[in-house]
C-alpha positions as CSV (number, residue, x, y, z in Angstrom):
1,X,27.1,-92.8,348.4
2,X,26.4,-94.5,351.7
3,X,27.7,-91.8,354.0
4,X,25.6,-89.3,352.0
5,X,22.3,-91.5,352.0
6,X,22.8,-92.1,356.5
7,X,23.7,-87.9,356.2
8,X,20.7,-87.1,353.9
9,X,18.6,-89.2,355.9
10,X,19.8,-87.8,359.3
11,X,19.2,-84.4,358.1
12,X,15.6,-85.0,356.8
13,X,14.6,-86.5,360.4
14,X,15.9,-83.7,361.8
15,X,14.0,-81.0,359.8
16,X,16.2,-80.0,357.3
17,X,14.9,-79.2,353.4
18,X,14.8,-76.9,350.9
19,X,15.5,-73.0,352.0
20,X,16.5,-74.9,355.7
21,X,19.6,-73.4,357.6
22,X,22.5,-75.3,358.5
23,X,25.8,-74.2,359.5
24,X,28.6,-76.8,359.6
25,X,31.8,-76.6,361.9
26,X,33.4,-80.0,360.6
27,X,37.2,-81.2,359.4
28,X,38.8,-81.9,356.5
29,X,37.3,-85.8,356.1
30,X,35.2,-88.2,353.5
31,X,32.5,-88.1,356.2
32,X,32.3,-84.0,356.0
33,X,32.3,-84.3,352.5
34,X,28.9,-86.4,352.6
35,X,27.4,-84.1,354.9
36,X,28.0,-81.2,352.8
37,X,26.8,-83.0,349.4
38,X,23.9,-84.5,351.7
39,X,22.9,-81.1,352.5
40,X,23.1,-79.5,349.4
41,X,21.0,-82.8,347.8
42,X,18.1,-81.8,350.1
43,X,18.1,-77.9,349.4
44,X,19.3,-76.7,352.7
45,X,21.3,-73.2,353.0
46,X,24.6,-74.2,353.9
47,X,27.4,-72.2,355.9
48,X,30.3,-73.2,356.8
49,X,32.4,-72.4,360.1
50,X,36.4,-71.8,358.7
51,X,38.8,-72.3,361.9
52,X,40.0,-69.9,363.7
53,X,37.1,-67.3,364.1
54,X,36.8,-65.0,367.3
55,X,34.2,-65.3,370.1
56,X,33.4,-61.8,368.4
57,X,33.1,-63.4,364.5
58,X,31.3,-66.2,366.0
59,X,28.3,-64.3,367.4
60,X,28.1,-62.2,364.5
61,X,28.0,-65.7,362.3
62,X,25.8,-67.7,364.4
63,X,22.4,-66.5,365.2
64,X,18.5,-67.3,366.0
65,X,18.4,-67.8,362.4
66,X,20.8,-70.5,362.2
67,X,19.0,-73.1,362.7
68,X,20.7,-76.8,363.0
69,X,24.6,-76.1,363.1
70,X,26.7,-79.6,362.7
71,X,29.4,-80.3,364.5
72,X,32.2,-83.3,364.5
73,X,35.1,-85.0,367.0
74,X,36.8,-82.4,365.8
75,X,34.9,-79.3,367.1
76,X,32.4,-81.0,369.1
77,X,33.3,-78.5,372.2
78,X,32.6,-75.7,370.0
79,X,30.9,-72.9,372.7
80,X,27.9,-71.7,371.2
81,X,27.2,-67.8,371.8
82,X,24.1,-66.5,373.4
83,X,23.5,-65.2,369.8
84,X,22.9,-69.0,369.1
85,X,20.6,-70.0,372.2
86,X,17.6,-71.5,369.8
87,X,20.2,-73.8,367.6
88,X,19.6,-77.3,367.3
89,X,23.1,-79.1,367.6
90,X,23.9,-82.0,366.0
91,X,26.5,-84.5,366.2
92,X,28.2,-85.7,362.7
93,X,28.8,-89.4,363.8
94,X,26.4,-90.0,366.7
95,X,23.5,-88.8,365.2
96,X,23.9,-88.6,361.2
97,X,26.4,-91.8,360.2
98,X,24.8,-94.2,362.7
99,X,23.7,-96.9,360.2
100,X,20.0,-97.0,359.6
101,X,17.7,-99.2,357.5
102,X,15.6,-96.4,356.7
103,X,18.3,-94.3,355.3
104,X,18.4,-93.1,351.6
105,X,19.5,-95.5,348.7
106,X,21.6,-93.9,346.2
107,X,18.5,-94.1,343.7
108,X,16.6,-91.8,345.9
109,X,19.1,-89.1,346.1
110,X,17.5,-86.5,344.2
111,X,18.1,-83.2,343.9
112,X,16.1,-81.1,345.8
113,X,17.8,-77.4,345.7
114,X,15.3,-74.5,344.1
115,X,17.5,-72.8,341.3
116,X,17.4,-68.9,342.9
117,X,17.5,-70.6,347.0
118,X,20.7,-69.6,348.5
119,X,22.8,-72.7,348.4
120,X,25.6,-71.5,350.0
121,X,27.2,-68.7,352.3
122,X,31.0,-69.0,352.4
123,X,32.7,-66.7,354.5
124,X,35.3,-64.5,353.3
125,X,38.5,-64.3,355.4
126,X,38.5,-60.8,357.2
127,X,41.7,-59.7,356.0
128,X,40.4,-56.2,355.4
129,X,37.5,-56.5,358.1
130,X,35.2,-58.6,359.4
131,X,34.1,-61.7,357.5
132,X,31.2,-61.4,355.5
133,X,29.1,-64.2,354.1
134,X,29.0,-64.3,350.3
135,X,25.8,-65.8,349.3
136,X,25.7,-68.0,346.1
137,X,22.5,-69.7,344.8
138,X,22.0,-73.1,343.5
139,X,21.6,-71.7,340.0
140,X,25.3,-70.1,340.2
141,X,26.6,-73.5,342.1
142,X,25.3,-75.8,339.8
143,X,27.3,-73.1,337.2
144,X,31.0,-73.5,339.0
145,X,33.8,-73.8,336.5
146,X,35.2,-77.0,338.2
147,X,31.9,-78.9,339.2
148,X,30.6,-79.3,335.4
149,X,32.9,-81.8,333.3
150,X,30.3,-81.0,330.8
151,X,31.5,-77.1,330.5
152,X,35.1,-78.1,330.6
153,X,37.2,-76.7,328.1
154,X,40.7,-78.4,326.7
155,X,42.3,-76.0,329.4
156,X,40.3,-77.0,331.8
157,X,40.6,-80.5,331.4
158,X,44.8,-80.0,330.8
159,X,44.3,-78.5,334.7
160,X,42.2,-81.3,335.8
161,X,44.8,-84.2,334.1
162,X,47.2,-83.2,336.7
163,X,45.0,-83.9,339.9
164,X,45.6,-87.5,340.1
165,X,46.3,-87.1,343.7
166,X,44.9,-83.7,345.2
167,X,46.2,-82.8,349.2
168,X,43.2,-81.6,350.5
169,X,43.6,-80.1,353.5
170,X,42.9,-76.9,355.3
171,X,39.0,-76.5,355.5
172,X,36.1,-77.3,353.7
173,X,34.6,-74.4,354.3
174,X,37.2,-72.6,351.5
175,X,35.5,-71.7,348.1
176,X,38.9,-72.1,346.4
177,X,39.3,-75.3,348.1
178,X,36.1,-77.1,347.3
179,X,36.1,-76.3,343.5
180,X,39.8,-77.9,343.3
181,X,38.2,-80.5,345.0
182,X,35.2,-81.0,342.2
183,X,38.4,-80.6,339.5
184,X,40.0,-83.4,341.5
185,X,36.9,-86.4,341.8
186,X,35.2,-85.3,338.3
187,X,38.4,-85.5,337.0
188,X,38.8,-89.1,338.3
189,X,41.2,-88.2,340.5
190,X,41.6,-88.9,344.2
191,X,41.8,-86.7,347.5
192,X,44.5,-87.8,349.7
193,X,43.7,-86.5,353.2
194,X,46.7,-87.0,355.5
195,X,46.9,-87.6,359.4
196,X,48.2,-84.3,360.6
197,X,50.2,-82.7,361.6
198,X,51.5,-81.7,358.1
199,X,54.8,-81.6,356.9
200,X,55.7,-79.4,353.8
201,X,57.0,-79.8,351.6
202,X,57.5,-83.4,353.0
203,X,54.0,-84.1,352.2
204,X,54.1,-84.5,348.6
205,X,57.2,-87.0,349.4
206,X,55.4,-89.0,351.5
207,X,52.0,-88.9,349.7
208,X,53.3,-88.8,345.9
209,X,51.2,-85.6,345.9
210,X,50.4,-84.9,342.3
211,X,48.4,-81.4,342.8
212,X,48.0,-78.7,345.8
213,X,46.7,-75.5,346.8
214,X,49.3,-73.2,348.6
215,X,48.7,-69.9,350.1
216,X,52.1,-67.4,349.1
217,X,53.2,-68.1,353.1
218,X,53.4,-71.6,353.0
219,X,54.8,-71.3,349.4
220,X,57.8,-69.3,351.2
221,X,58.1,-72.2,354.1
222,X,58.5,-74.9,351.3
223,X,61.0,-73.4,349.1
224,X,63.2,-72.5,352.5
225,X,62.8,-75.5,353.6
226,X,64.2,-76.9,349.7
227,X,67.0,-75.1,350.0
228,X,68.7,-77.4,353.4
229,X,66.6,-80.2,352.8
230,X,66.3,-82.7,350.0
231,X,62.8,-83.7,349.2
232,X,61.4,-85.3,346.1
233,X,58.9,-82.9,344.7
234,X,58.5,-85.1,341.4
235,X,55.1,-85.9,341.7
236,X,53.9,-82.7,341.6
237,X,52.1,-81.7,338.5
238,X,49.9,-79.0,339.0
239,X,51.4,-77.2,342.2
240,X,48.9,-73.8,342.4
241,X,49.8,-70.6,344.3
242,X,47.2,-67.9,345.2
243,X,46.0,-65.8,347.8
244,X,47.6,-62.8,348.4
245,X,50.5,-61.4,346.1
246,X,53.7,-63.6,345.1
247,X,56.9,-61.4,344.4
248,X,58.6,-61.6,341.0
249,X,61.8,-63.5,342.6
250,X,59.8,-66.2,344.5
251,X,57.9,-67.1,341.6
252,X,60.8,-67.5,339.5
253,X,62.3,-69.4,342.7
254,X,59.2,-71.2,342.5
255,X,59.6,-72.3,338.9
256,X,63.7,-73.1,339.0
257,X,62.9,-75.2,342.0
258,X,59.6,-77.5,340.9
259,X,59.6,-77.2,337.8
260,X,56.6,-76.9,335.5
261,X,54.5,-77.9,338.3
262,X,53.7,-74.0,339.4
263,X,51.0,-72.3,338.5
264,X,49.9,-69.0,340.0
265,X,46.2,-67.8,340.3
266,X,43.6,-64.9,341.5
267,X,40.5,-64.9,342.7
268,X,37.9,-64.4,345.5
269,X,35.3,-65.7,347.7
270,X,33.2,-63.4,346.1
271,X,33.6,-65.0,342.9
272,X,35.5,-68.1,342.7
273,X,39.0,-68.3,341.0
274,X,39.4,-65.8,338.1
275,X,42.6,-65.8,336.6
276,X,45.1,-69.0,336.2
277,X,49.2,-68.5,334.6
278,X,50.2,-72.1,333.4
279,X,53.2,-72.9,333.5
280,X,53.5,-73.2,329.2
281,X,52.2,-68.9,329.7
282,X,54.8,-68.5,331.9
283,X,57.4,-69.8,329.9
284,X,56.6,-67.6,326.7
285,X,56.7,-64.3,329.0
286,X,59.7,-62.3,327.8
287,X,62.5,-62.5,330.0
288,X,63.6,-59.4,330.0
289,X,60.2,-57.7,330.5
290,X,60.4,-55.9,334.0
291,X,56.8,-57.0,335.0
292,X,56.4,-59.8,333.2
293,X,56.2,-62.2,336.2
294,X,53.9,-60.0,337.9
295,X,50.7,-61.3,336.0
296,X,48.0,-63.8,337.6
297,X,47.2,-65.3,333.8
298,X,44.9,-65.2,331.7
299,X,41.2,-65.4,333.1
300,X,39.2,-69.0,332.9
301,X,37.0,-69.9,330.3
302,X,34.3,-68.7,331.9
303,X,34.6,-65.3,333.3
304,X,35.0,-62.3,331.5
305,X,36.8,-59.5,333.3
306,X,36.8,-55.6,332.6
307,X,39.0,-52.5,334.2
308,X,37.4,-49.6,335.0
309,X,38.1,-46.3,336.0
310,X,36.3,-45.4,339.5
311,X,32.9,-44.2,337.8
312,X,33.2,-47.7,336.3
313,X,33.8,-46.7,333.1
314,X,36.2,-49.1,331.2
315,X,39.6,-48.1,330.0
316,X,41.4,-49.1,327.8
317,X,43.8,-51.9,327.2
318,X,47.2,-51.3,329.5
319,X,45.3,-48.7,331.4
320,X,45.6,-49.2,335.2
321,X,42.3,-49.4,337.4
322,X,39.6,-51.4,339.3
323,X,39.4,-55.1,338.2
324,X,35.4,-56.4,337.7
325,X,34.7,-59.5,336.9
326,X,31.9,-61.0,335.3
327,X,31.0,-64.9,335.5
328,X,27.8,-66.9,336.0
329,X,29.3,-68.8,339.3
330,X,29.5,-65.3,341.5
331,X,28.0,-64.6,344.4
332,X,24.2,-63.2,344.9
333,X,25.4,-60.8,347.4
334,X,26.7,-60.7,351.0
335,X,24.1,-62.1,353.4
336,X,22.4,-59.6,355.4
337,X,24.2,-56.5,354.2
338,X,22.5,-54.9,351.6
339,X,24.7,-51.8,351.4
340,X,27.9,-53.7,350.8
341,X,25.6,-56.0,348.0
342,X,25.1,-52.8,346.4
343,X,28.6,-51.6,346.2
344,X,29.5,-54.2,345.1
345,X,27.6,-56.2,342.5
346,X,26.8,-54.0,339.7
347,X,24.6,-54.7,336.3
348,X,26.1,-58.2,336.8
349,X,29.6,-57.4,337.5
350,X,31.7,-58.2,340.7
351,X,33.7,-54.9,341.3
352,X,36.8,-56.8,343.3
353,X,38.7,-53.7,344.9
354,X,41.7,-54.8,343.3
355,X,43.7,-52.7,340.8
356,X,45.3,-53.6,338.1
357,X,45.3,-53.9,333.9
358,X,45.0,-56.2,331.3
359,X,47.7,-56.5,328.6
360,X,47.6,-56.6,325.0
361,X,48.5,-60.4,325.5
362,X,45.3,-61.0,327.6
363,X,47.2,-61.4,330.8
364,X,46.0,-59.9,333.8
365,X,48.6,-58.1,336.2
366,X,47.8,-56.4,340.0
367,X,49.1,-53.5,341.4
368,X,47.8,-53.3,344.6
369,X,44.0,-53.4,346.6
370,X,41.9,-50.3,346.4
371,X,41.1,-50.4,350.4
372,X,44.7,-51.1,350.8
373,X,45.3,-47.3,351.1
374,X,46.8,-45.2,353.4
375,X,46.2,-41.2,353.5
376,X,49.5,-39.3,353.8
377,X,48.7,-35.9,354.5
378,X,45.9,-36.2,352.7
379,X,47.3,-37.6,349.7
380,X,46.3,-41.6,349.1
381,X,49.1,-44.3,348.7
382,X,48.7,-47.9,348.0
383,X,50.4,-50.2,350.0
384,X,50.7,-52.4,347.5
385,X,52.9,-50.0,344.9
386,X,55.5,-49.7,348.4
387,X,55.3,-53.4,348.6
388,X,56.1,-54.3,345.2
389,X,59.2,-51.7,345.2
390,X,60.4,-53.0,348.2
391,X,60.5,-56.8,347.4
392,X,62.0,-55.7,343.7
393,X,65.3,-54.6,346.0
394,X,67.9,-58.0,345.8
395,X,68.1,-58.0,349.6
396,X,64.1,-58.2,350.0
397,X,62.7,-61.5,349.9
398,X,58.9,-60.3,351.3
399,X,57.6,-56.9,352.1
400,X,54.4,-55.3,353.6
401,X,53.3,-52.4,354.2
402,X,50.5,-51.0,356.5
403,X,48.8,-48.1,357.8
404,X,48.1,-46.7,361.6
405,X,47.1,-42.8,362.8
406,X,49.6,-40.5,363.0
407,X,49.1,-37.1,365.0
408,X,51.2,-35.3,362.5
409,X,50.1,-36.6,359.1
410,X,46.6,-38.4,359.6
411,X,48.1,-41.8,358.5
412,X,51.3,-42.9,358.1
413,X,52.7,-46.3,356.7
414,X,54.8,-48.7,358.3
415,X,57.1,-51.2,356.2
416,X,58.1,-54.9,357.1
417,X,60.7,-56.8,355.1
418,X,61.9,-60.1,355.4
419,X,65.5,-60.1,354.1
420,X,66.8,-62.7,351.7
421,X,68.6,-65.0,353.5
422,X,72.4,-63.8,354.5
423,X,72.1,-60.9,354.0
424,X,70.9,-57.9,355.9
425,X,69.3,-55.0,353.7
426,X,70.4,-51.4,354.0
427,X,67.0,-49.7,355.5
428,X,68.4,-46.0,354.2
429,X,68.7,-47.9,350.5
430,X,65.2,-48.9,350.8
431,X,64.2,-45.4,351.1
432,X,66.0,-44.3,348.4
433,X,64.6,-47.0,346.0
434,X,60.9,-45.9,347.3
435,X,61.4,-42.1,346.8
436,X,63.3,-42.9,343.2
437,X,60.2,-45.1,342.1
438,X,57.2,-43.7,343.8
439,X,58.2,-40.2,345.4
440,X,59.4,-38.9,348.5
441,X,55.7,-38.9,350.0
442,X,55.6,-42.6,350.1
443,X,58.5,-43.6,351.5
444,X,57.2,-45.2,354.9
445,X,57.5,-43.6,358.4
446,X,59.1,-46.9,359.8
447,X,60.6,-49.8,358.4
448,X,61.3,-52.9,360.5
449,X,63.5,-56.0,359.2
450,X,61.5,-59.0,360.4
451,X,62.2,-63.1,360.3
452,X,58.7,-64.1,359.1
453,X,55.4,-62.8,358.5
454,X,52.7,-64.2,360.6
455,X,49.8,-65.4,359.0
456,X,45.8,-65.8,359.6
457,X,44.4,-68.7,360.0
458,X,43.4,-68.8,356.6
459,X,47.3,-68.5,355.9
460,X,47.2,-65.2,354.5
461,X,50.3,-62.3,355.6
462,X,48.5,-60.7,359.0
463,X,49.6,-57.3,358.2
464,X,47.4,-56.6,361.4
465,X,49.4,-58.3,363.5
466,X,52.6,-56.9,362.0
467,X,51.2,-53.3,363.0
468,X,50.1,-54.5,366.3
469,X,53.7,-56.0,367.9
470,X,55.6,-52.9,366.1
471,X,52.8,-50.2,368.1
472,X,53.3,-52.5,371.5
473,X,57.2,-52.4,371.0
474,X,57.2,-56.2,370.6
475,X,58.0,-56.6,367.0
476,X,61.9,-56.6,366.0
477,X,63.4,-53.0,364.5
């Protein structure tokens, strides 16, 4: 409460207040923390700088209108862009934590944030563009799943029981990341922040990690890593995967190796997490279903979620189509982009460009993304169908698929696979698996066996820069 009083104070002599700017480019630390809570305690409109964005992303990020931006040790030689040549820079422990008699007691920490003020603009990654900033008001913060032990529900708190010891790491600036970090601390846990560099899965060793966040990469890294090394993963209790699509096999890898630690989960910057599969779901899916391992759960307490058909009107149960999602914690819109707003947010709902259905057990299960197409002679695929086939082959242990122009067919899609290791998949079996299951049509132009994916700095697949080394002749074939 001290940090946040010197931040909260720091910030008010600076300016700062309700419907006020502030962008913040800060680590992963108990002094970030404060400035983001300080912040939030006096009404400002916060946005927060992930890692790794472009010269490019950063000028369309950081404007005029931004105002104060925040920086720490950490990114203190941030370059600010000519886009940026009226913001007021401020130091995290020079000018904010310096202590100061004047600054705020605990019992003057009130709440200053107007309910329909935009609280908050997290950006989303980029993987399918540029990042755009999803805008969420104090009404919908104060309504997040995780930061109301109030709202919680026995599931909820079941989730919550297991964060004794939460690895925060990564970025702040994640929306997934902060609300496991409200599930954490109102759940009278504690957020162990180690000195990098990280080690994983030797972290939860070393740390007696009881709960963690991993993206479907780093997942990948820790279980090949499990199979030469021997770590003790004991501790782990609520070990969650999400991001970007898990194949069948590693998720039962997942489980055989850790236990009934793994959970699996969907959801979006646009939204905040959706779906969760507990380990006690998992274990009553039918064994011998083919796509029973396929689903992301069954979706939180508090969102309600709907497939539709693309007029967006709802089919019925099993019926295959666009995912919208409906819960009090979404977004308000992206900021500054009215046109995307209205594509959308709809009547209340949050169309999320995913496909999939909804079973008659309630469990949701994806099929692919609806901009993840690519136009074959003029006939749409989805990248994600190819995928899935591919990784269901016993030599596959991760497949992608993207699309680049093709003189002769408009588009044409080019496969990835990362075999299992020892063995070395037969590329003209592939092909015959994807025209058996999906047609001739979508078997891919190219497929290239490759050692690892690289991933974005948000530590998601880069199919872009899979496409990129295999057009510039650097990638392996």
């Amino acid at each position: 409460m001290e940090l946040i009083g010197r931040c909260a104070h720091g910030l008010r002599a600076a300016g700062l207040g309700p419907g006020r700017p502030l962008t913040l480019a800060t680590a992963v630390t108990p002094e970030a923390f404060a400035l983001r809570i300080a912040a939030h305690l006096l009404g400002c409109r916060v946005t927060g700088l992930p890692p790794g964005l472009t010269p490019h992303q950063l000028s369309r990020v950081l404007t005029d209108e931004t105002g104060t931006i925040v920086t720490d040790e950490s990114t203190g030689g941030l370059q600010l862009p000519p886009s940026a040549k009226e913001t007021t820079h401020i130091r995290l422990e020079s000018d904010l934590l310096v202590p100061s008699a004047e600054a705020a007691t605990p019992g003057q920490l009130t709440a200053q944030g107007r309910p329909d003020d935009i609280a908050l603009i997290n950006l989303t990654s980029g993987s399918t563009g540029r990042p755009k900033g999803c805008a969420q008001t104090y009404r919908s913060l104060t309504r997040n799943w995780a930061w109301q032990p109030a709202r919680w529900t026995a599931r909820t708190a079941e989730l919550a029981a297991g964060y004794a010891r939460y690895l925060l790491f990564g970025t702040l600036t994640s929306a997934v990341i902060f609300e496991h970090l409200g599930l954490s601390l109102l759940g009278g846990g504690t957020a162990v922040i180690p000195a990098p560099p990280l080690e994983f899965p030797q972290v939860f060793e070393r740390h007696r990690i009881t709960a963690c966040l991993l993206t479907v990469p780093r997942l990948h890294h820790v279980l090949d890593t499990l199979r030469t090394e021997h770590v003790d993963t004991s501790s782990l209790r609520a070990l969650l995967v999400a991001g970007s699509p898990l194949a069948p096999h590693r998720l039962a890898a997942a489980v055989e190796r850790l236990g009934p630690a793994v959970h699996h989960a969907y959801g979006q910057t646009e939204t905040g997490m959706l779906t969760l599969l507990t380990p006690g779901e998992l274990a009553r899916l039918p064994r011998e279903e083919a796509l029973a391992r396929t689903t992301v759960g069954r979706p939180l307490d508090t969102v309600e979620l709907s497939v539709r058909d693309p007029e967006g009107r709802p089919l019925p149960t099993g019926a295959t189509g666009e995912i919208w999602a409906r819960t009090d914690s979404a977004m308000a819109g992206y900021w500054q982009d009215e046109e995307q707003t209205r594509e959308v947010l709809r009547d209340g709902w949050v169309r999320t460009r995913d496909l999939g259905h909804l079973g008659d057990d309630g469990l949701l299960r994806l099929t692919g993304r609806i901009r993840d197409v690519i136009i074959v002679n003029a006939v749409l695929h989805y990248a994600g169908a190819i995928e899935q086939c591919l990784a269901g082959h016993p030599d596959v242990d991760q497949a992608y698929v993207a699309g680049a122009p093709d003189e002769r067919t408009g588009e044409a899609a080019h496969a990835f696979v990362v075999p299992v290791a020892g063995r070395a998949p037969d590329l003209a079996a592939l092909r015959a698996r994807v025209a058996a299951e999906l047609g001739e049509a979508s078997v891919p132009a190219t497929l290239t066996v490759i050692r690892e994916a690289p991933t974005t700095p948000g530590g998601k697949p880069d199919k872009r820069a899979l496409l990129a080394s295999f057009l510039t002749g650097e990638g392996e074939h």
